[in-house]
SEPATOR-551553 format. One record per residue: residue number from 1; x negated, y negated, z of N, C-alpha, C in turn. Coordinates in steps of 0.1 Angstrom, whole numbers. Example, Ala and Ser with C-alpha at 12.3 -4.5 7.8 and 13.67 -1.06 7.14 Angstrom:
BEGIN
1 -132 57 78 -123 45 78 -132 33 78
2 -128 22 71 -137 11 71 -129 0 79
***
This chain:
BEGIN
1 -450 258 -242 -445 256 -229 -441 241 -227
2 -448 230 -234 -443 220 -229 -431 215 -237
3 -429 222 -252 -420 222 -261 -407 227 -250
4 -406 237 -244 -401 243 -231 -391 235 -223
5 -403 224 -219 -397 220 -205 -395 203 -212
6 -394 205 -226 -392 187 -230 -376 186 -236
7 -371 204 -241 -359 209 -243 -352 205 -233
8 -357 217 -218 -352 214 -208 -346 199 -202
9 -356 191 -204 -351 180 -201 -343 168 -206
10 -343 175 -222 -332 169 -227 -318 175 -229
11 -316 188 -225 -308 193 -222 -299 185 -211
12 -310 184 -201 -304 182 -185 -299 163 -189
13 -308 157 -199 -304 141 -198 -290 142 -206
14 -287 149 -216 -271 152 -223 -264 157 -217
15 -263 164 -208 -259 167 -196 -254 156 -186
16 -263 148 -182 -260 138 -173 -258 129 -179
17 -259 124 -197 -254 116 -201 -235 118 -202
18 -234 132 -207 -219 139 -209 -209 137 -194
19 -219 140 -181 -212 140 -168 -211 123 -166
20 -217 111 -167 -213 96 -173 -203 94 -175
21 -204 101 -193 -192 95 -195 -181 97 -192
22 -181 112 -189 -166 118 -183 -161 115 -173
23 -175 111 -162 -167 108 -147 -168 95 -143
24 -177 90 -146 -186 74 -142 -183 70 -149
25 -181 64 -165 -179 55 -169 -164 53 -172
26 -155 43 -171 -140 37 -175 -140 35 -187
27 -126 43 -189 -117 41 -205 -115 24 -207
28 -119 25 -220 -119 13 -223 -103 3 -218
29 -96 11 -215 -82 7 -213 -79 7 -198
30 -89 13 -191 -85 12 -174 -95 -2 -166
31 -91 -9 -163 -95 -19 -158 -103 -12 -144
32 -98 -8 -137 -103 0 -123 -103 13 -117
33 -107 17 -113 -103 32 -107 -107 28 -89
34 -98 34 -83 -94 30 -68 -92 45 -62
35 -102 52 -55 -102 65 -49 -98 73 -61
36 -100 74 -70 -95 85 -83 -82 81 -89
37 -75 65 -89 -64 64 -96 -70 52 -104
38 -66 55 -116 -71 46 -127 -53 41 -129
39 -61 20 -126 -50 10 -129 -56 3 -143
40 -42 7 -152 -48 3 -169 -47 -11 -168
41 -51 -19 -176 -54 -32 -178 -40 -38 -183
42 -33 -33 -190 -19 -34 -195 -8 -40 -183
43 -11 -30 -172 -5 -32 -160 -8 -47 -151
44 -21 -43 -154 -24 -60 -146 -16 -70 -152
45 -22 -68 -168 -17 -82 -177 -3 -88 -175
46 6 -73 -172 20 -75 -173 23 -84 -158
47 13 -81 -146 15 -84 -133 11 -103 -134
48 3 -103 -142 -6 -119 -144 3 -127 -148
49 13 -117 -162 26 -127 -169 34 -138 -161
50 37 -124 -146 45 -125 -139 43 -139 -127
51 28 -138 -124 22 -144 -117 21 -158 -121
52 17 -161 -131 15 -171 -139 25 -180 -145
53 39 -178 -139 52 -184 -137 47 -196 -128
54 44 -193 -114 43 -200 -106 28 -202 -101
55 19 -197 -107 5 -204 -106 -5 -201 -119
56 -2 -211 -130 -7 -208 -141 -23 -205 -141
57 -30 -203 -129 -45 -205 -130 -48 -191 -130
58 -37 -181 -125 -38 -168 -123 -45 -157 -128
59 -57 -155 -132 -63 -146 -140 -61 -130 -139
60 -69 -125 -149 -71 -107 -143 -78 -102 -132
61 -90 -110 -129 -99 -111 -121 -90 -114 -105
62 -85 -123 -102 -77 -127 -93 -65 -113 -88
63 -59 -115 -100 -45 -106 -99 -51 -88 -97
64 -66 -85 -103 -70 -72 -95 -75 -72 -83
65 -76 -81 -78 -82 -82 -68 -70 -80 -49
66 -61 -84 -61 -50 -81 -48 -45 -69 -53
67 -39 -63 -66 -38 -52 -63 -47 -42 -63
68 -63 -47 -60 -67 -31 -55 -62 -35 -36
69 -61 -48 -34 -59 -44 -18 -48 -38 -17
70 -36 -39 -26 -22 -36 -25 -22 -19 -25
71 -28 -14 -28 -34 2 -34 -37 8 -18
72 -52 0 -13 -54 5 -2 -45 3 4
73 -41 -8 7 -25 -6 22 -17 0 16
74 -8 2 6 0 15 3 -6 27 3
75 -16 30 4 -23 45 6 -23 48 20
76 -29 34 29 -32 37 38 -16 38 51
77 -9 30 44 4 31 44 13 49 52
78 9 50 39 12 65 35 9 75 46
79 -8 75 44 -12 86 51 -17 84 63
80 -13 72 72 -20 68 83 -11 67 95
81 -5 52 93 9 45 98 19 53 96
82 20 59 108 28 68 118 39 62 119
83 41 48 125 53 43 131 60 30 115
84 50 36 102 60 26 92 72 33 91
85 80 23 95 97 27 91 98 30 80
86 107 35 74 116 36 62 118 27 50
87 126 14 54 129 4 48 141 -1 55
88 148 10 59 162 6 63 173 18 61
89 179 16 66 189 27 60 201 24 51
90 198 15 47 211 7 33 226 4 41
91 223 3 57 239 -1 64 239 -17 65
92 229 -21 66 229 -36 71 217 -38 59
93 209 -35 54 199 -38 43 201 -29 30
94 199 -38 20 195 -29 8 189 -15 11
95 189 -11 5 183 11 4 173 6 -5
96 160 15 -1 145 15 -1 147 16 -20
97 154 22 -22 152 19 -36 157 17 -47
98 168 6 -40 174 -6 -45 167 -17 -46
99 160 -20 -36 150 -29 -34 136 -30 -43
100 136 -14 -43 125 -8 -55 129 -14 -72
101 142 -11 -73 146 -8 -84 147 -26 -84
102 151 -38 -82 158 -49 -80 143 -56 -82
103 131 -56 -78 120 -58 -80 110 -53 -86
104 112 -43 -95 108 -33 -105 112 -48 -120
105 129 -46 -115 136 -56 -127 132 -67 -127
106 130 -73 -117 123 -88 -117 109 -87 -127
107 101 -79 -122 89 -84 -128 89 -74 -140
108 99 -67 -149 102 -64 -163 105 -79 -170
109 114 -80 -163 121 -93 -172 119 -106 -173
110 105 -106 -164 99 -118 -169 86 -116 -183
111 78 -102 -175 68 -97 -183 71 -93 -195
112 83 -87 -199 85 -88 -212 99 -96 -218
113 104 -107 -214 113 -113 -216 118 -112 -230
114 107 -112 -241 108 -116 -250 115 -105 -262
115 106 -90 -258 107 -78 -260 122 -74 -256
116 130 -78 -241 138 -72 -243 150 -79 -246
117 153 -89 -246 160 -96 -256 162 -94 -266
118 150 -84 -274 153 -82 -288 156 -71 -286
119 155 -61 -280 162 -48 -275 180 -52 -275
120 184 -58 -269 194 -66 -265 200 -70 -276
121 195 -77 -285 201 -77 -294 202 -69 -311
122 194 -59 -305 193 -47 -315 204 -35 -310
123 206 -39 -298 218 -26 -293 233 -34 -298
124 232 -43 -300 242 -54 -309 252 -55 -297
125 248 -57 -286 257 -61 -271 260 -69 -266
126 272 -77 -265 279 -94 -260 273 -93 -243
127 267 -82 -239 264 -79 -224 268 -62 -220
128 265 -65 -207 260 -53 -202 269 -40 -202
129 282 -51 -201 297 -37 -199 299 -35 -209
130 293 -33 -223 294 -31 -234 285 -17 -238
131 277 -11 -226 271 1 -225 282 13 -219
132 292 10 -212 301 16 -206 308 21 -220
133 312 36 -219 318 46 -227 334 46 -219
134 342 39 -225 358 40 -219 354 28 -212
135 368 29 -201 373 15 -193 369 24 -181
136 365 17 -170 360 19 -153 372 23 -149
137 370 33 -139 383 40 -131 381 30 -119
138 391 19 -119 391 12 -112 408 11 -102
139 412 22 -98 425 20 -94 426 19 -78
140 429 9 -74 430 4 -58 440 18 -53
141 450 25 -52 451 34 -47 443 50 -48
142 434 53 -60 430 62 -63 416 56 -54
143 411 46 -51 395 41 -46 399 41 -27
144 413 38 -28 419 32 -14 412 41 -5
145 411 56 -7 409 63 5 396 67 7
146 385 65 2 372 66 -4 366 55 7
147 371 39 3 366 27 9 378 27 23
148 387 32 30 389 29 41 382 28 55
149 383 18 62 370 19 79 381 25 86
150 373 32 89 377 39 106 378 28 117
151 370 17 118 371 8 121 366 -3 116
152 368 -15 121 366 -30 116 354 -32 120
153 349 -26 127 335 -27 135 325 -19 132
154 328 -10 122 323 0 114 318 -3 98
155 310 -11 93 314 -13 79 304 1 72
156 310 12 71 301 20 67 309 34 58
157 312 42 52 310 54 47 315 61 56
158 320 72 62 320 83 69 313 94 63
159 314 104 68 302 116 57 315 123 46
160 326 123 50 338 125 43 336 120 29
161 340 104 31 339 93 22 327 95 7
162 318 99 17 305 96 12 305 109 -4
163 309 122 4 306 129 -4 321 128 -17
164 332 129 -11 340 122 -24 332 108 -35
165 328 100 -29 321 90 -32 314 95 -44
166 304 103 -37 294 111 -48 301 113 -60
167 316 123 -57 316 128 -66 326 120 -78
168 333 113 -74 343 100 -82 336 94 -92
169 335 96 -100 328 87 -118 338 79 -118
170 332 62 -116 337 51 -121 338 50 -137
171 330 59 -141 326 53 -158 314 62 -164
172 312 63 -177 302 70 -181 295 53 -189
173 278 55 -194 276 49 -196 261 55 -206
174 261 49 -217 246 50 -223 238 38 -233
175 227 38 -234 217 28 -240 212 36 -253
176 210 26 -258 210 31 -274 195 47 -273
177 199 52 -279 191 61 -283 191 70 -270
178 196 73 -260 197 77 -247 211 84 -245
179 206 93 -235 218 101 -227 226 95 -223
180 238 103 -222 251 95 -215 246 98 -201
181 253 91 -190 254 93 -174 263 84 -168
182 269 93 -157 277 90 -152 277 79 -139
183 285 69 -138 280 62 -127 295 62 -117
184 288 67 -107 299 72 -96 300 60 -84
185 311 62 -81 315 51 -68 302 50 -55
186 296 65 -54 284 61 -47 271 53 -50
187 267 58 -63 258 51 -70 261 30 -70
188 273 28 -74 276 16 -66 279 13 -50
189 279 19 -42 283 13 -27 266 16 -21
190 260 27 -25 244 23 -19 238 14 -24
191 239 8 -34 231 -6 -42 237 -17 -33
192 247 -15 -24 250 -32 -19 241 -33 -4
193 242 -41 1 243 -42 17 253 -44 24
194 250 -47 34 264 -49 45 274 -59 40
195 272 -69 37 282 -82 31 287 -75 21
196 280 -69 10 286 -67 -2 291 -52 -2
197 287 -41 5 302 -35 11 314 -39 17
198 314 -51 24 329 -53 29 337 -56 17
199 331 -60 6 336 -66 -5 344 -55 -12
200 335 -39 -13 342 -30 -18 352 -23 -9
201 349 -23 6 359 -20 15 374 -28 14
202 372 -39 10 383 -47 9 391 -42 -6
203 383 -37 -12 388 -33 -28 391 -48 -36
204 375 -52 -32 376 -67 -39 371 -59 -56
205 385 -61 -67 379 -54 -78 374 -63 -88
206 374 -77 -88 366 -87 -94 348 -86 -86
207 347 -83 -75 337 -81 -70 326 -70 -77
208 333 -59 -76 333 -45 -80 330 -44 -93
209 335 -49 -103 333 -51 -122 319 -58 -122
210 319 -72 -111 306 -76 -115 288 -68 -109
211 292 -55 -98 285 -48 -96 277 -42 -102
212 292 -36 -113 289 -29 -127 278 -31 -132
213 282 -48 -139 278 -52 -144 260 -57 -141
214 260 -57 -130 246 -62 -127 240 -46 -128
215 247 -36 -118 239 -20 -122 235 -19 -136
216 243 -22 -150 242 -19 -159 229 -27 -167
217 232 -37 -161 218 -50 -170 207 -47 -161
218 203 -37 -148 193 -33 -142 187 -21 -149
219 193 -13 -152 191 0 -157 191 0 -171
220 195 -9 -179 191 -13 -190 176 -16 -193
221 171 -25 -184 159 -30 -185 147 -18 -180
222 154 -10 -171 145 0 -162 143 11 -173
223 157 16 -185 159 26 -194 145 21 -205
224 147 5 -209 138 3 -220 123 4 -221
225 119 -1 -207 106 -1 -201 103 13 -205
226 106 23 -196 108 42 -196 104 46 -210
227 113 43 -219 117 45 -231 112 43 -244
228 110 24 -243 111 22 -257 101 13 -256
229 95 6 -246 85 -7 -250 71 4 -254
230 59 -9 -253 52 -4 -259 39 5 -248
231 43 5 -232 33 10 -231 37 24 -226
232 22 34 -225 22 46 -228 29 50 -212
233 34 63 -208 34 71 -201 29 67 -187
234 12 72 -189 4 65 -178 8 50 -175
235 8 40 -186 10 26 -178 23 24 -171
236 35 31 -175 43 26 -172 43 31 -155
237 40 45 -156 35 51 -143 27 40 -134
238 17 34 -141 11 26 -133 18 9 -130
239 26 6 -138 28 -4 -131 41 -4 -125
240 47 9 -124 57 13 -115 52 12 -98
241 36 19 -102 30 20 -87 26 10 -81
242 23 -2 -88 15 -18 -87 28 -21 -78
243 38 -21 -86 53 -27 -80 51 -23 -65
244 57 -8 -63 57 -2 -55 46 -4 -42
245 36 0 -48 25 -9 -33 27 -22 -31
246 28 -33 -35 31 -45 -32 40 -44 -25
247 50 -38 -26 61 -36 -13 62 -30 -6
248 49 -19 -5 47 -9 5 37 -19 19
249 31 -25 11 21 -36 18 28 -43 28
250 34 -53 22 46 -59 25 50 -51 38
251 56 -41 37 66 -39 48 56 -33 60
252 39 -28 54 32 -28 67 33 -37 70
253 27 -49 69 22 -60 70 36 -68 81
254 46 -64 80 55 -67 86 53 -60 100
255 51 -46 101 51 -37 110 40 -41 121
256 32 -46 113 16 -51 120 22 -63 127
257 35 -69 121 28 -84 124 24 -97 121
258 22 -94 109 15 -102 102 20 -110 90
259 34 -101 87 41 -110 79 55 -114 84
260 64 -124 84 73 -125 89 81 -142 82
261 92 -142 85 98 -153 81 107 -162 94
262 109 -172 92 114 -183 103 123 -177 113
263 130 -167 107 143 -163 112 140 -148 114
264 128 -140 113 121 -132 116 120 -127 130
265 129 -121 142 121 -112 153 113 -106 151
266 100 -104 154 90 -96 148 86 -89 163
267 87 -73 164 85 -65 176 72 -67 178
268 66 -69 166 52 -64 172 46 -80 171
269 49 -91 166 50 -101 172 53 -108 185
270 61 -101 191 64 -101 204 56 -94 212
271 50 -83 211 47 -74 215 32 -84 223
272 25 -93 210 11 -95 215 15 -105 221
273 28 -115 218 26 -126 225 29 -124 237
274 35 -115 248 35 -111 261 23 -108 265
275 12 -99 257 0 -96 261 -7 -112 266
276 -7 -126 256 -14 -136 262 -13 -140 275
277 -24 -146 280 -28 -148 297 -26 -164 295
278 -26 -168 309 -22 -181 308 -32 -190 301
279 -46 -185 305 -61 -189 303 -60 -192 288
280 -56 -182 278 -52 -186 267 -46 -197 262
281 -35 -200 266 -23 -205 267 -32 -220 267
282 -41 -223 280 -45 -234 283 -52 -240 279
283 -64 -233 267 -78 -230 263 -71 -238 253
284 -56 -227 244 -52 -230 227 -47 -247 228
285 -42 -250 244 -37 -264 242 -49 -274 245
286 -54 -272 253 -67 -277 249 -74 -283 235
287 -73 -270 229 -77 -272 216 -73 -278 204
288 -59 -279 210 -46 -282 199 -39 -291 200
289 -41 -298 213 -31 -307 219 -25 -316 209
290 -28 -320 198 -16 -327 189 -6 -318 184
291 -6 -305 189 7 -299 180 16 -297 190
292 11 -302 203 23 -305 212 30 -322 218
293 30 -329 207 28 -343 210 46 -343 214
294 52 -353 219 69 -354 219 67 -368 218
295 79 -375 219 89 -388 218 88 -388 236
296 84 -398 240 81 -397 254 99 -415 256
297 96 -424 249 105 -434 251 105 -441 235
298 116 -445 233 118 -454 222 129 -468 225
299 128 -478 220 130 -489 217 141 -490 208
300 154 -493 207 164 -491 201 175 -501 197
301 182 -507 184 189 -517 184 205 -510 177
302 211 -513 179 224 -503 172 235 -517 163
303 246 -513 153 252 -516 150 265 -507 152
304 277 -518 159 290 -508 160 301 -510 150
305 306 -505 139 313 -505 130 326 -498 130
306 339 -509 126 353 -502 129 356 -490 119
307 354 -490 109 357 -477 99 344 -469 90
308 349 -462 87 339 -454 77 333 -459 68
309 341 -466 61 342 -474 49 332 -490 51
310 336 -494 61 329 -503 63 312 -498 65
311 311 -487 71 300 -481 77 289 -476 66
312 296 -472 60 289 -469 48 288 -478 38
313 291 -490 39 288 -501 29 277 -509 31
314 276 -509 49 267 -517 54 251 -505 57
315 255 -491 60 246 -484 56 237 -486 44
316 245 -483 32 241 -487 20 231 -498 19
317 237 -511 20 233 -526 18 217 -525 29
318 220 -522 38 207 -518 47 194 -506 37
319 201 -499 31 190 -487 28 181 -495 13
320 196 -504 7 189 -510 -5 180 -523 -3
321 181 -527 8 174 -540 13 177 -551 14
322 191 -551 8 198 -564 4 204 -575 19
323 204 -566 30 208 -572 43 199 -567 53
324 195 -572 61 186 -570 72 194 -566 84
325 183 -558 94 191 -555 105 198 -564 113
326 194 -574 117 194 -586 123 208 -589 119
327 205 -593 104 220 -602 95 231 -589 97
328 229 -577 98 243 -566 98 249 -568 113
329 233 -569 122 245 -570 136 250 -583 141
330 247 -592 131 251 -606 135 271 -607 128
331 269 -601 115 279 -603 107 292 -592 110
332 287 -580 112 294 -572 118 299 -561 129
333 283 -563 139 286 -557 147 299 -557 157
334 306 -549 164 317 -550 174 311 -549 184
335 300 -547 191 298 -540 202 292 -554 212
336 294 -558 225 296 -569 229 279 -574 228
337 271 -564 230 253 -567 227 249 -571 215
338 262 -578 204 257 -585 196 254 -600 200
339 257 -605 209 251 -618 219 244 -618 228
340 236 -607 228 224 -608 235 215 -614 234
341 206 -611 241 193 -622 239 185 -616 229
342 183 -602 224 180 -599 212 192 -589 211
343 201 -592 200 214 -591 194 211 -577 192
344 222 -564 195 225 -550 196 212 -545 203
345 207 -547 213 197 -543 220 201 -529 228
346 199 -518 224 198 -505 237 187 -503 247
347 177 -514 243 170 -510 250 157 -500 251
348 151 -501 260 138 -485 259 145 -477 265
349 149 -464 257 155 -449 261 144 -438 260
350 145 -434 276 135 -425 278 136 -410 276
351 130 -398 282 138 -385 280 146 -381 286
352 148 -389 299 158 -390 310 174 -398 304
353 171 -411 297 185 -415 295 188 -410 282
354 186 -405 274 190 -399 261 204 -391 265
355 205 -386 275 214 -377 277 226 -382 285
356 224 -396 287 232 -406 291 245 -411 283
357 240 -411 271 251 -412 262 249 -412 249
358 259 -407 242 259 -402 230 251 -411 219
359 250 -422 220 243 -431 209 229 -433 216
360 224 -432 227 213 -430 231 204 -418 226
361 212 -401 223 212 -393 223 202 -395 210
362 215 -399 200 208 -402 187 198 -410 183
363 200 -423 191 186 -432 189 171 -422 193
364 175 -414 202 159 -410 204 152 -399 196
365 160 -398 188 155 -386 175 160 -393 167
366 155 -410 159 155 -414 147 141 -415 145
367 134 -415 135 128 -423 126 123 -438 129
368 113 -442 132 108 -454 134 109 -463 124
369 115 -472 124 116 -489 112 126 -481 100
370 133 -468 100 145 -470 91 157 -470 97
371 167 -476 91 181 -476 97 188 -465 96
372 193 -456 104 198 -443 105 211 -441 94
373 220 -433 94 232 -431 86 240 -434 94
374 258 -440 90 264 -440 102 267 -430 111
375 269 -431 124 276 -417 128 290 -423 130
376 296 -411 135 313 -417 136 312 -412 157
377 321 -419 164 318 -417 176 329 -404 177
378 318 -393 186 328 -382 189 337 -378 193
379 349 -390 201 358 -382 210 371 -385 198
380 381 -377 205 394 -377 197 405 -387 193
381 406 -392 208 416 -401 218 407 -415 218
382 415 -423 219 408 -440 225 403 -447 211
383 396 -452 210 386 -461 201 377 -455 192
384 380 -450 177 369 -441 171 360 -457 166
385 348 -454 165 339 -461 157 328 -455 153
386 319 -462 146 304 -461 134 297 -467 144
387 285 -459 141 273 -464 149 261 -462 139
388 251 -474 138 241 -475 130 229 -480 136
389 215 -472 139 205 -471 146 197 -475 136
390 187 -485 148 171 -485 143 163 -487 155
391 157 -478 153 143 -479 164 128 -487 159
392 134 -497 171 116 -506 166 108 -497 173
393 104 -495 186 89 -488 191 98 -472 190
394 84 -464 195 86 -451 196 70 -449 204
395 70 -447 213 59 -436 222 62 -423 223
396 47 -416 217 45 -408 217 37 -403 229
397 40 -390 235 31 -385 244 28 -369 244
398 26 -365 253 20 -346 249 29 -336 262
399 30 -324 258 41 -318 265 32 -309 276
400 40 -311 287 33 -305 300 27 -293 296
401 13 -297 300 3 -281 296 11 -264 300
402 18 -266 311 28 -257 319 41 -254 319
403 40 -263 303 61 -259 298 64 -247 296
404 74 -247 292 81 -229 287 77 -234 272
405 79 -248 264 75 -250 255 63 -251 249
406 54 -251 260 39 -250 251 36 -232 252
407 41 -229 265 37 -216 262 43 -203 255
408 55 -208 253 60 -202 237 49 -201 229
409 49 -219 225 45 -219 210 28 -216 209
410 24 -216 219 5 -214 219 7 -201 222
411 16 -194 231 13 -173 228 18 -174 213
412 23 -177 205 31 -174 192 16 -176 182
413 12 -188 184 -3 -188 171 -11 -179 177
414 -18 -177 194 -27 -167 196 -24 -156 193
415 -11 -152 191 -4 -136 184 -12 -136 171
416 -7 -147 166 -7 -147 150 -19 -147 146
417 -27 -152 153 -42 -150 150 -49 -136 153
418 -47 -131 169 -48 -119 169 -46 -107 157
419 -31 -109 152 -30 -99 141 -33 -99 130
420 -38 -117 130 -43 -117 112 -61 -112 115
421 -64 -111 128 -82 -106 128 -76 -90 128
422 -67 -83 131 -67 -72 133 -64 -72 114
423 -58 -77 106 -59 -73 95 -67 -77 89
424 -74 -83 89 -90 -86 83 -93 -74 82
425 -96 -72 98 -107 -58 101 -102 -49 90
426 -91 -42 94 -84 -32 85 -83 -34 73
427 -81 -42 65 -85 -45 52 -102 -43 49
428 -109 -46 52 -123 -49 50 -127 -32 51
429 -122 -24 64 -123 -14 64 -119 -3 57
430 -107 -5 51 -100 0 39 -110 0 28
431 -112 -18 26 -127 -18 12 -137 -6 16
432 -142 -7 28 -159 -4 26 -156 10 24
433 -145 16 33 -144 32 29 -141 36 16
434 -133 29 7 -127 31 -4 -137 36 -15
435 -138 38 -28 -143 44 -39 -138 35 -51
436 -141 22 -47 -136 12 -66 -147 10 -72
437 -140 13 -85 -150 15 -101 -141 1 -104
438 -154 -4 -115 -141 -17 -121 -148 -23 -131
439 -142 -25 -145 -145 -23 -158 -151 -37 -159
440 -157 -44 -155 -163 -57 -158 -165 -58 -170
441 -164 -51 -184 -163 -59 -194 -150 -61 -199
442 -137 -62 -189 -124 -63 -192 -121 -75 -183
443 -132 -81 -175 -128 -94 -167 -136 -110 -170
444 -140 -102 -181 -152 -118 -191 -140 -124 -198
445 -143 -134 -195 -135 -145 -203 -138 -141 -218
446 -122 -140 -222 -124 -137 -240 -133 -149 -249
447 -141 -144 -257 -153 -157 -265 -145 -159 -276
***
């Protein structure tokens, strides 16, 4: 009996040693598994190469760490966020995967730079249009009616266009050991955006060859990865997906809010900063009040110079140190306030007289104790001359708690803060729900 139940339980421990290793423990080659998708270590490395351009401290440890976040917000992406757009519709922006494909190529060609260079020169190619089979069907009246606008105001395709488009082969083309394929007038007009369609609407055909040309050294690099480097199937799959979430993230992160650039309308940036209350508004400047400081009056001496030439000599001679302010307005100024009681004096210009006159304008947005550049004076007619500023004082003061300008810029950081706590949350949340395994003996420093 006990022989019995000592089977039995070695049975059951081979058992749950066998269910281990099959399901619980990571291939020596996958770095993580993230809700049941295993990211191979290959992928990272390739991602680290890339990273380690511009911050050499970049490790595996670091670089997985963002892409398991980049995984959950592309998943969550996916199956959640209802109102994530598209990307675009390729009229005014690149097409979702051009953008895919253009940043796929970036981080090939750095991560294996070395690899495909010798690809490159094992295909024994002076460049890219040397994959092209024949000469490009490039004929301005045979393309003419393909790229014509219905209007000028229109830079786009019609559905007509589009599907001739489709079907028009510019060219065949193949990479060594690879299929021929055809690359059609469409396959070039959705790779551009708006600027670089007018280029083909115009039948700019120097434009148009170097399209080619960039299509061809894109899909070259995209064929060899696929094809011929050295990693398997799965990796390449995976660090197709690494790419891919990173810019799926991205474009939530935009949707939320939370990412944006200077020149950036952001809706839902807008969105919160209407929601702030004045109380806010008052509390953030309160708290902040140096990030609303202004130029309340400045203190200003000028030099007036008859030519350009002159202007910039004495500019010069001032920036090098070789002449003092003092000795420029004694020696050359024209302006009659070089005999003043302190020689080219404008005086304290406040926010009120700045708008008085044009050289006031400028003195009160210089630079304290340097001598400005010349300006030339603006009007057409009468007396042109050079004008050369230096501001001795400058007061500073702080902008009415109740401007349009504080309360722009204090709803704009309470937004920005609001959305980066909402993406905390949702990140953090994403972790604690999620399911990551992660191969800690692939993140020890090599001995």
């Amino acid at each position: 009996m006990a022989k019995r139940i000592l089977l039995i339980v070695l049975l059951l421990a081979a058992g749950g040693l066998a269910w281990y290793w099959t399901h619980y423990r990571l291939p020596d080659d996958v770095i993580a598994r993230v809700d049941g998708v295993d990211i191979p270590v290959a992928a990272v490395d390739a991602l680290v190469v890339v990273a380690q351009r511009q911050k050499p401290d970049v490790d595996r440890r670091a670089m997985l760490d963002g892409v398991i976040e980049n995984r959950l917000f592309a998943d969550y992406a996916e199956h959640h966020h209802d109102d994530h757009h598209d990307g675009g519709s390729g009229t005014v922006d690149y097409s979702p995967q051009t953008l895919y494909e253009n940043e796929l190529f970036k981080v090939l060609r750095v991560a294996f730079s070395q690899q495909i260079n010798a690809a490159a020169e094992a295909a024994k190619s002076s460049g890219p249009m040397d994959f092209l089979e024949g000469e490009l069907n490039l004929e301005p009246e045979v393309l003419k009616p393909m790229l014509a606008l219905d209007s000028m105001l229109y830079h786009q395709m019609n559905e007509e266009q589009e599907t001739a488009a489709r079907q028009f082969v510019l060219g065949r083309y193949r990479f060594p050991g690879g299929d021929a394929h055809d690359l059609t007038l469409w396959d070039l007009y959705s790779r551009q955006n708006i600027q670089l369609k007018v280029q083909m609407h115009e039948l700019n055909l120097p434009f148009m060859k170097q399209a080619v040309k960039q299509f061809l050294a894109t899909q070259f690099v995209l064929d060899w990865f696929r094809r011929n480097s050295d990693f398997s199937s799965d990796e390449v799959a995976a660090l197709e997906m690494l790419v891919s979430d990173r810019m799926a993230k991205e474009e939530l992160l935009h949707d939320m809010g939370v990412m944006h650039d200077i020149h950036d309308d952001n809706p839902r940036l807008r969105e919160i900063m209407a929601e702030v209350t004045a109380d806010e508004v008052r509390q953030y400047y309160d708290t902040h009040k140096e990030e609303f400081t202004r130029v309340e009056k400045v203190l200003a001496r000028h030099i007036r110079l008859p030519s350009q030439a002159q202007a910039d000599e004495v500019a010069g001679r001032l920036r090098a140190g070789t002449l003092t302010f003092e000795e420029a307005i004694e020696t050359y100024s024209l302006a009659p306030d070089k005999d003043a009681e302190t020689p080219g004096l404008l005086g304290w210009i406040d926010r009120d007289d700045r708008h008085t006159n044009w050289v006031r304008g400028l003195a009160f947005v210089q630079p304290k104790g340097t001598p400005s550049p010349a300006f030339r004076s603006p009007q057409n007619d009468g007396e042109v001359y050079w004008e050369i500023i230096l501001l001795d004082e400058k007061v500073m003061g702080y902008q009415p708690p109740d401007s349009e300008g504080v309360r722009y810029e204090a709803s704009k950081a309470i937004a920005r803060e609001k959305l980066q706590q909402q993406y905390v949350v949702l990140r953090d949340s994403l972790r604690d729900d999620a399911c990551i395994r992660i191969n800690e003996s692939l993140l020890e420093p090599a001995s």
